[in-house]
C-alpha positions, 0 to 999 in steps of 0.5 A: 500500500502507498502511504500519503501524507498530505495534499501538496499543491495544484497546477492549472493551466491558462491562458491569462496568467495577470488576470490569474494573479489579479483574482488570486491575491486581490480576492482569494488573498493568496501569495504571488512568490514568483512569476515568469513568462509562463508560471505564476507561484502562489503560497497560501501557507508554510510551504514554498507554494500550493498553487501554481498556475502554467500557461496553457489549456484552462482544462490542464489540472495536476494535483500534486500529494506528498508521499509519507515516505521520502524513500518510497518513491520506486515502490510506489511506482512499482506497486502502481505500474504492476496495478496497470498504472503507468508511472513517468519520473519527473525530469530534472527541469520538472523537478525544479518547477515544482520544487520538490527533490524527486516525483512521479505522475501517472493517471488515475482511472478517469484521467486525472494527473496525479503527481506524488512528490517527494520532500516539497520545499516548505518556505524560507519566508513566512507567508504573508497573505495579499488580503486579510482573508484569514486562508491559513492553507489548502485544504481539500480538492473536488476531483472530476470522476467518470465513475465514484464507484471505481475511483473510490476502489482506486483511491482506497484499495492502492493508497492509504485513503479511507472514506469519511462518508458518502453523499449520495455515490461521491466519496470523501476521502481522507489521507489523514486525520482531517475528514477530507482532502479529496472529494469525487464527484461524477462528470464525464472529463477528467480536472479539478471541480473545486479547490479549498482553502482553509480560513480561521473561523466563521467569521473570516467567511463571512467577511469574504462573503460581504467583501465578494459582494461589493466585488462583484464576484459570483457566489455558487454556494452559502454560506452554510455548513456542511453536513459531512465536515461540519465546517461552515463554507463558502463557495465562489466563481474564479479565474477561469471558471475554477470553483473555490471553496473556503471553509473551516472544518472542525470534524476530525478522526482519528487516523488509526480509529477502528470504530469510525464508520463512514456515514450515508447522506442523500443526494440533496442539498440538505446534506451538502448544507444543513442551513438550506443554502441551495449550491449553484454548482452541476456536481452537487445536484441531485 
């Protein structure tokens, strides 16, 4: 079994990579550390970046996750190539981009870009957001599935990944003691459906929420509180079309805890908020 550790950061493409760091810093609040013709680095906590956007197709997402083991990274490529899986080593120049010290990336069963890295690098500078949003990290991403079903055997079966619990056929999944870090959602392309970032409390959100209105920008969910995590969230239109989410879970478990049980909710809006907000997102209706 590969052991994770943790969600590491993501990499989206696009075509308009000033209007990417506009809507990043001036309305997520994030850290723009470095940029060039054709990348743009965000921090959004400790490390030396968790997104990064790249010039290139919108619908190009890669998502980066830590391997527990720095020394595991051969072993898992075997463990995942004799599954059917083919896995390419990061090249020296890919490497660097990424700043880690070694990484591997294959494709899950729909098509996603996986990328497990070894010894990220955590930043030399503290972070210091562009707007006082109170993001204190990534949390969690919407992974794109053409099957739950089978992603979730995927996920659970080769990986060190447990569910938390189901909303209808999507599975929220763990890597660790938060609820989740990884939610599946059914479409029929592979990507990224959201990305979320943690805030400090209740009313970081609803800050944003008032400070999104003045903005203009496009509110697609609450704010409310998940049924699942329990956290209070909120969910908003970005760069591209990209969903983002903040939110401040409080629910954990206990990583070595036998007697959690993974709970079934419905596919309904009241189990995605138990407040009665109504998502305005195609993958969380019924």
């Amino acid at each position: 079994m590969i052991v994770l550790k943790d969600l590491c950061y993501i990499r989206l493409g696009t075509g308009d990579l000033a209007g990417a760091e506009q809507f990043t810093t001036s309305i997520i609040g994030l850290q723009a550390i470095r940029k060039s013709a054709d990348r743009l680095y965000l921090r959004s906590n400790y490390r030396d970046h968790s997104l990064c956007y790249f010039k290139g197709d919108p619908s190009d997402h890669m998502v980066g996750i830590e391997l527990k083991d720095w020394l595991g990274l051969e072993d898992a490529m075997v463990t995942l190539e004799a599954a059917g899986y083919a896995c390419t080593r990061g090249t020296a120049e890919e490497i660097e981009d990424r700043r880690v010290e070694d990484f591997c990336w294959f494709k899950d069963p729909t098509g996603n870009r996986i990328e497990l890295v070894i010894r990220p690098y955590d930043a030399n500078r503290r972070y210091f957001p562009s707007r006082d949003a109170g993001v204190v990290g990534l949390g969690h991403i919407g992974l794109n599935s053409t099957d739950p079903a089978r992603d979730e055997a995927f996920w659970t079966t080769h990986f060190n990944i447990r569910v938390s619990d189901w909303i209808g056929g999507c599975p929220l999944l763990r890597m660790k003691d938060i609820h989740h870090q990884i939610a599946l959602f059914p479409t029929t392309k592979p990507g990224v459906q959201h990305i979320n970032h943690q805030v400090e409390d209740i009313d970081d959100i609803m800050r944003s929420w008032y400070f999104f209105q003045e903005q203009q920008i496009k509110i697609v969910f609450g704010p409310g509180r998940h049924a699942t995590s329990g956290g209070y969230f909120l969910y908003y239109d970005g760069h591209d079309g990209m969903v983002f989410e903040y939110s401040n879970s409080d629910r954990f478990i206990i990583e070595d805890d036998e007697n959690y049980r993974p709970r079934q909710f419905p596919m309904s809006a009241e189990s995605f908020c138990v407040w009665g907000s109504k998502p305005d997102i195609p993958e969380f209706q019924a």
